[in-house]
GUGU-146107 format. One record per residue (C-alpha): y negated, z negated, x. Coordinates in steps of 0.2 Angstrom, whole numbers, padded with zeros to 4 digits, always signed. Last residue first. Layout:
N
YZX
...
# end
This chain:
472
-0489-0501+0374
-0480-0518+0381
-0470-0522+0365
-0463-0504+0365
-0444-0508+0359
-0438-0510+0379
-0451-0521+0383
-0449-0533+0369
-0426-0530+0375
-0434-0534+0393
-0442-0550+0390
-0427-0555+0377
-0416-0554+0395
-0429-0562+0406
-0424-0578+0393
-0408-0577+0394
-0406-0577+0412
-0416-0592+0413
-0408-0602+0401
-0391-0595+0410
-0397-0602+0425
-0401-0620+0418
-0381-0619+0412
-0375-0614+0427
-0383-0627+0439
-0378-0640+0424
-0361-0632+0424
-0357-0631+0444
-0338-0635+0445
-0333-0623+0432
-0344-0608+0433
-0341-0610+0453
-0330-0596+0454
-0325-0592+0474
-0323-0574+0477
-0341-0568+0476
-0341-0557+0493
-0355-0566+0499
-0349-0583+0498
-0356-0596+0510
-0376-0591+0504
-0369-0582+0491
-0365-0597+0481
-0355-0588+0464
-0355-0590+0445
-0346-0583+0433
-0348-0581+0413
-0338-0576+0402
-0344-0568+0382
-0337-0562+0367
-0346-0547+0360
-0328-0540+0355
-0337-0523+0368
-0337-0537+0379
-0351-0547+0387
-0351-0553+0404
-0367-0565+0410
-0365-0566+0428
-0374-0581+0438
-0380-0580+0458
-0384-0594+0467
-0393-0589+0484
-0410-0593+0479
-0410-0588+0459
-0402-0572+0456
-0396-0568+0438
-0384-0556+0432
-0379-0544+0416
-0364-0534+0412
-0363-0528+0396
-0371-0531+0379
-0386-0542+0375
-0388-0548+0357
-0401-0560+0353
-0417-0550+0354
-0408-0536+0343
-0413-0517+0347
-0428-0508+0337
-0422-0497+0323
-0427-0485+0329
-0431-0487+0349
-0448-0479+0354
-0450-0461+0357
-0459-0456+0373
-0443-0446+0380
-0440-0436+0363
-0443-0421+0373
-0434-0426+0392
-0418-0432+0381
-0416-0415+0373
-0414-0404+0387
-0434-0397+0395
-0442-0380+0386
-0437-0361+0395
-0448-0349+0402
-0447-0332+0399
-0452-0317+0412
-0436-0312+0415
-0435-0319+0431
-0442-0334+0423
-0426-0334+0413
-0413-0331+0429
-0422-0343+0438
-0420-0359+0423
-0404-0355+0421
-0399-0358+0440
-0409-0373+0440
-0397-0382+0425
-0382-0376+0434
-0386-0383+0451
-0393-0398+0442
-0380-0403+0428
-0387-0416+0421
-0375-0424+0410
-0383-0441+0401
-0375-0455+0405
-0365-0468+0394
-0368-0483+0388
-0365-0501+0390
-0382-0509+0398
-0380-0515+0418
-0391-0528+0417
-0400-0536+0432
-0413-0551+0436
-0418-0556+0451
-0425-0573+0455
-0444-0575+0458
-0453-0584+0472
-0442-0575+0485
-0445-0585+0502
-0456-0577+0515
-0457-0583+0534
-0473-0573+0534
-0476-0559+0547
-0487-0549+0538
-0474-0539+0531
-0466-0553+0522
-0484-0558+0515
-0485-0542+0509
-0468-0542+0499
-0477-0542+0483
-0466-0544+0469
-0454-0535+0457
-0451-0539+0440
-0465-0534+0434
-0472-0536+0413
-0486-0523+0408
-0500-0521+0416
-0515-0523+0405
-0526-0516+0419
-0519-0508+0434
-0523-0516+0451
-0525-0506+0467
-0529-0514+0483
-0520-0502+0494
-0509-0516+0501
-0507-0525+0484
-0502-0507+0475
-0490-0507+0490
-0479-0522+0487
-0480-0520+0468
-0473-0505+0468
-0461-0509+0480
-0453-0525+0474
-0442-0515+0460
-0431-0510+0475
-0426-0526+0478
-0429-0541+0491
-0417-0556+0495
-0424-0564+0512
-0412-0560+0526
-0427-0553+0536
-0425-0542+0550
-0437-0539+0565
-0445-0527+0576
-0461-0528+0583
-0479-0519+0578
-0477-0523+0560
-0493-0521+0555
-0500-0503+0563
-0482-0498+0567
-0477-0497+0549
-0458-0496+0545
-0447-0503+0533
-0429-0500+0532
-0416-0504+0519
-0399-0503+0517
-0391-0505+0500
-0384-0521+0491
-0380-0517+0474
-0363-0512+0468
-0358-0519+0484
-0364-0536+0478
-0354-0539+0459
-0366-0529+0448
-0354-0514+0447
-0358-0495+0445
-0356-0492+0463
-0346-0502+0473
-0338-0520+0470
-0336-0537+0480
-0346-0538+0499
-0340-0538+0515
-0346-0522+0521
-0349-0511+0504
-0342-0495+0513
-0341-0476+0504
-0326-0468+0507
-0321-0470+0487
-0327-0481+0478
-0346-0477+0483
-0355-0490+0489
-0370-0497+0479
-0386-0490+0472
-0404-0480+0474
-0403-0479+0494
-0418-0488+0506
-0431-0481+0518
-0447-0485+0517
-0460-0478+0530
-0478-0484+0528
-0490-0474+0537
-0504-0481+0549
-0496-0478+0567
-0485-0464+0561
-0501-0453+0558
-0502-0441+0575
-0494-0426+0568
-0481-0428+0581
-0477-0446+0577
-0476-0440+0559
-0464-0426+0562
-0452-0438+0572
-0450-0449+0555
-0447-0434+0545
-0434-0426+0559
-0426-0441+0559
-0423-0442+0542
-0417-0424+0542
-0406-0429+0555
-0400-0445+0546
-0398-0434+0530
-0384-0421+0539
-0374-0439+0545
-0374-0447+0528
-0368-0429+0522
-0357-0425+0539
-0348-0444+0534
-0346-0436+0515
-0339-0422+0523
-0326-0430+0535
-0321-0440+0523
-0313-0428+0510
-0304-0419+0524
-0297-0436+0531
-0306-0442+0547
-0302-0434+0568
-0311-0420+0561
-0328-0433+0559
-0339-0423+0569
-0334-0407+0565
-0340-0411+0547
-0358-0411+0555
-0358-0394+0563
-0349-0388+0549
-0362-0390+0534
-0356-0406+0524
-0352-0403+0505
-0348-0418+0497
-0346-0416+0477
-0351-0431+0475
-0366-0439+0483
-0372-0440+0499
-0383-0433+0499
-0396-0428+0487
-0411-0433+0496
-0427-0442+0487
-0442-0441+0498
-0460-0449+0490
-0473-0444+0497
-0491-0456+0495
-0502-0447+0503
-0520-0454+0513
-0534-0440+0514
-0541-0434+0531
-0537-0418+0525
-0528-0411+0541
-0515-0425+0536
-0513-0417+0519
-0509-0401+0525
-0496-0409+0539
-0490-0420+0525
-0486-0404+0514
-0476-0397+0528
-0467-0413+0530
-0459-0416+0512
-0455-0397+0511
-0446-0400+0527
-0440-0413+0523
-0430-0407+0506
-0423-0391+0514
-0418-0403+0529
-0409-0416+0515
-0401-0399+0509
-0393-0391+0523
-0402-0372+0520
-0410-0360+0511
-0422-0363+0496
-0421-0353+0477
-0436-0358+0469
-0436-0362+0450
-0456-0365+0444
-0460-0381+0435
-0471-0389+0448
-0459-0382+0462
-0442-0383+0454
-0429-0383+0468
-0414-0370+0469
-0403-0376+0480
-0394-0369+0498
-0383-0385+0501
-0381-0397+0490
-0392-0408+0476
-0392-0421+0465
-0401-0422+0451
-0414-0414+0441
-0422-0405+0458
-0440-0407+0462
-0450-0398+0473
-0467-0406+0467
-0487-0407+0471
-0496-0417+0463
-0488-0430+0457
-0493-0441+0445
-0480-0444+0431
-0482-0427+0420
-0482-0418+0439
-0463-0428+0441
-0460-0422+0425
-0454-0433+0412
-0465-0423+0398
-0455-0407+0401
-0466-0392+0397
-0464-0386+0413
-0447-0389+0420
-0443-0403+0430
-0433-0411+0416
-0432-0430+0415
-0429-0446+0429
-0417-0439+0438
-0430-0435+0454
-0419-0428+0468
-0429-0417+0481
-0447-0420+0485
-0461-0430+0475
-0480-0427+0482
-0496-0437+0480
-0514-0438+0483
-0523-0456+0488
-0542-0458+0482
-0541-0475+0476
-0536-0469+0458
-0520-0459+0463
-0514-0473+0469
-0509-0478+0452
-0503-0463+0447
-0490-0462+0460
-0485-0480+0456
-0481-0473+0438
-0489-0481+0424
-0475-0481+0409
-0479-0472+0393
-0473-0456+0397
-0455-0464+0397
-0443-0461+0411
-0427-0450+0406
-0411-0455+0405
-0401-0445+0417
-0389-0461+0426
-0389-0478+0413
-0401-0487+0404
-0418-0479+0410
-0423-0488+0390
-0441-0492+0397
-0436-0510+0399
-0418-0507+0404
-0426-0499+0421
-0431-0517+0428
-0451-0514+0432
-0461-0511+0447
-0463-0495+0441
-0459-0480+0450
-0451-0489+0462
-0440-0495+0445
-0438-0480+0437
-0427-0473+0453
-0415-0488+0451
-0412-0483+0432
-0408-0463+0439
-0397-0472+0451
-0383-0481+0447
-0381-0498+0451
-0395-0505+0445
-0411-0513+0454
-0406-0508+0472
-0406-0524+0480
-0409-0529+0498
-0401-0541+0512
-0402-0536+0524
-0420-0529+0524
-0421-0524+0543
-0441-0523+0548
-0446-0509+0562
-0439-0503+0578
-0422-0508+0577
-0419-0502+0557
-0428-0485+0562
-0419-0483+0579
-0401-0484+0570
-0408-0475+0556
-0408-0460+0568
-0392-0461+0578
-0381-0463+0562
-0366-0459+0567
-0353-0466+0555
-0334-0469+0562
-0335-0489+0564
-0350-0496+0553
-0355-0508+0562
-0371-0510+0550
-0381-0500+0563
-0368-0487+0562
-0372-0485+0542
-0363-0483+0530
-0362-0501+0524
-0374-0505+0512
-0367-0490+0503
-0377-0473+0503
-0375-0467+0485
-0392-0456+0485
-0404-0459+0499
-0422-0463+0497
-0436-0463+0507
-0453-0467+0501
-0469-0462+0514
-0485-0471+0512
-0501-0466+0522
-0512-0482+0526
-0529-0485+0519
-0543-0482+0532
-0559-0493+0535
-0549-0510+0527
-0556-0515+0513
-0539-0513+0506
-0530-0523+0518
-0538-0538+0522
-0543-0538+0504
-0526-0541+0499
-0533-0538+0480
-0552-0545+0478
-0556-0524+0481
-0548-0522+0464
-0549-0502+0458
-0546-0499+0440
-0533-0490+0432
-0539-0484+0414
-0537-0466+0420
-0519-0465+0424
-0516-0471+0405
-0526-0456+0400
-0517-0444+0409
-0521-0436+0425
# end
């Protein structure tokens, strides 16, 4: 463990109903990649079949109304780690790496005794040895980490090592996830396991058995429905595991995807834009939680919630608190779980920053890192996963905020739009009785807007102090 891992403290005063509890709870993270609000049977969608999440969203709590935090996913990814918008650590866009600097919420638990394992997709560095945006680097003790997404039959990096796997690759992912759980439930000791598929993102390669499903669908669709398809199994076969191991009643399972729809086959529902937008269904994604020991009935909740509310959701429940923790933009949802009729104290800030990604060519990547080791060499991380500590120089401006930013407050919802001129729109929308953001307010609501922009404004200088180290 690092040394910013080792100044956490344990809190007993925090959700003491909880953490002083005789038994903290397991906590399993699902998470799909470019799953759409919408692809999902239970959301009407009319071809999927998606037996498994079905049961999961009408057993447990339905989130319907939940964010990822950016609408691509390696920047969504930093923030369940953190708690913290992505922009802040410089996760700006799909490959960045995630700063050493940032405590992780594996790390975090790790100090009240919980031990941890990441499985599948990470994206947020190199999962080779020497990378310092490891998932071992961030807390994780035991990893089969792919650099991105991943199909069928993938070479995985198990802490550093390239290993070939066989087989439909959310099962290949679950049932690395569930064989260390079975280890670790024989332990007595609570887990955290955080589950990142690969599916369904592009290229889709569905096995047959699944694309046969859907052969009444384009070509194209048929193996991106078999994808969502393949991962519901596979999440059903996670959930099913933990009833059979005997642990479901005390584990939280939390299901949600990293961004938006995609553009093409993937389904928003009603809502304006797909991945890479900050219009709705560049953000909304489904979301499930389960945990039979406090939510004992099932329920939805149209309250807005957002990916960066899980870390400090379940360092509250395990009654951990990290000293000198640097600025959230999550909060608990405890109270929510609990049973509360829970408004969002805290509006939602988002920033989609202008730049490009960073290639990470996983299957390519892994394939290279085999053939060396079967030599007997090893090779270093790519470039961004080395310098990933580094701090911005020349700092960024605090008065200049390019791209497409956002602000949630209630259910008004105001975009900030910068061009690459600089020059500036804004837009304004009621989601409450416009969901799909068609109706521009700007014009008719300029007081509401104008206070909102303040606001907006505001969060946005936060982040850009984050961004140039002001919270190390």
């Amino acid at each position: 463990m690092n040394t910013r891992a080792l100044t956490l403290l344990f809190a007993a005063s925090v959700a003491p109903t909880i953490a002083q509890a005789a038994e903290r709870p397991n906590i399993v993270l699902v998470m799909a990649d470019d799953q759409g609000w919408g692809d999902m049977a239970y959301q009407g969608h009319p071809v999927l079949k998606t037996p498994n999440f079905d049961q999961a969203a009408a057993a447990g709590l339905r989130f319907d109304r939940f964010y990822a935090a950016a609408p691509v996913c390696s920047p969504t990814r930093a923030s369940v780690m953190t708690g913290r918008h992505p922009n802040r650590m410089g996760v700006f866009q799909w490959g960045f790496p995630m700063r050493p600097q940032e405590t992780t919420l594996a790390e975090a638990l790790k100090t009240v005794g919980y031990t941890t394992g990441h499985f599948g997709k990470w994206h947020l560095g190199s999962v080779r040895t020497q990378s310092p945006a490891n998932p071992g680097k961030n807390g994780f003790d035991e990893w089969l980490s792919a650099p991105n997404f991943f199909d069928n039959d993938p070479i995985l990096s198990r802490r550093g090592e390239a290993t070939p796997t066989t087989g439909e690759s959310s099962t290949v992912t679950v049932d690395a996830a569930l064989d260390w759980i079975e280890k670790r439930s024989k332990d007595k000791q609570p887990f955290l396991a955080v589950v990142w598929f690969g599916s369904p993102h592009l290229p889709h390669q569905a096995i047959e058995a699944d694309r046969a499903l859907y052969d009444d669908q384009p070509k194209a669709l048929q193996h991106l429905y078999g994808e969502i398809t393949g991962m519901d199994r596979a999440f059903g076969k996670l959930r099913s595991g933990l009833q059979r191991l005997g642990i479901r009643e005390n584990t939280i399972f939390w299901y949600c995807s990293d961004n938006g729809a995609l553009p093409r086959g993937g389904s928003a529902g009603n809502h304006r834009g797909f991945k890479g937008e900050i219009y709705e269904g560049g953000l909304l994604v489904p979301a499930i939680l389960e945990w039979p020991a406090k939510i004992p009935q099932p329920r939805s909740t149209t309250m807005r919630a957002a990916t960066c509310d899980i870390y400090p959701t379940l360092l509250q429940i395990t009654g951990v608190t990290v000293p000198h923790q640097p600025a959230l933009d999550g909060i608990s949802l405890l109270p929510l779980i609990q049973g509360a009729d829970q408004q969002r104290d805290r509006p939602l800030g988002f920033w989609e920053y202008p730049i490009p990604g960073i290639r990470t060519p996983s299957a390519e990547w892994m394939a290279e890192l085999l053939d060396a080791q079967q030599q007997g060499r090893d090779l270093p991380p790519y470039e961004a996963s080395q310098r990933a500590a580094e701090l911005p120089d020349p700092a960024y401006p605090d008065n200049q905020f390019p791209g497409h930013s956002a602000w949630i407050n209630g259910d008004w919802k105001l975009h900030r739009i910068a061009n690459k001129k600089g020059e500036i729109t804004w837009e304004l929308y009621d989601l409450a009785n416009d969901p799909a953001e068609k109706n521009d307010l700007f014009a008719t609501e300029p007081q509401r807007a104008e206070a909102m922009n303040a606001r907006l404004e505001e969060w946005l200088k936060s982040v850009v102090h984050s961004l140039n180290g002001g919270d190390y």
